[in-house]
N, C-alpha and C positions, 0 to 999 in steps of 0.2 A: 816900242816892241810890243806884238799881241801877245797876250798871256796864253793862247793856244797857237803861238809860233808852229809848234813841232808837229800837232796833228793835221791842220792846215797845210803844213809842206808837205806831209807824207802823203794826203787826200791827193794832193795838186799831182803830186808826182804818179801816182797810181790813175789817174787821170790823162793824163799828157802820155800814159806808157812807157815814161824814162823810171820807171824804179827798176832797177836790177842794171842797169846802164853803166856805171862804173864797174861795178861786179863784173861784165861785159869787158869792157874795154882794157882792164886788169888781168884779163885771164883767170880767173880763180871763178873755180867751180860753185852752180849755186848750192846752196847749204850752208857750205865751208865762211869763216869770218875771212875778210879781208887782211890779210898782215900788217900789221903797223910800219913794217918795213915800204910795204907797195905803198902803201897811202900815202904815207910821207912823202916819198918821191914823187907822186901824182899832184900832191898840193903845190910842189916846187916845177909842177908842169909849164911846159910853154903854153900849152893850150889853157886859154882860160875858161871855157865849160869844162874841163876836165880839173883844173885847180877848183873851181867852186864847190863839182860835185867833194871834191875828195874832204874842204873844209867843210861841207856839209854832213858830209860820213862821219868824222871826227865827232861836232857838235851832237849826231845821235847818239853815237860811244858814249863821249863824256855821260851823256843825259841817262843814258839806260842803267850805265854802272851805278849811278846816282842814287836813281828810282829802285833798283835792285839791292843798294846798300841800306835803301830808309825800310825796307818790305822785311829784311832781315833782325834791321835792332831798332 
């Protein structure tokens, strides 16, 4: 795994023009967070670009609360 996994994806994706794509395809307005409720069920998609996106979405969550909790204490 590269140690800069996460900005690499995010570059690639801002690249390709799929960032906000899920967001898209969930209906939920840009701004607005994703509900953990849609995600969940998007990871459990039959589609699998739509599965990957949504455990990709997750992985950012986890990472952000993270980074957000170490900037705190």
């Amino acid at each position: 795994m590269d140690k800069y996994f996460m900005q690499e994806a995010d570059k690639r994706m801002e690249e390709k023009g799929t960032k906000g794509k899920l967001r898209r395809r969930l209906h939920v307005k840009q701004g607005e967070k994703i509900p953990a409720k849609k995600l969940a069920k998007a990871a459990h998609s039959r589609n699998p670009k739509e599965r990957k996106e949504a455990n990709l979405a997750k992985v950012f969550r986890k990472a952000n609360h993270k980074r957000s909790a170490r900037k705190r204490g």
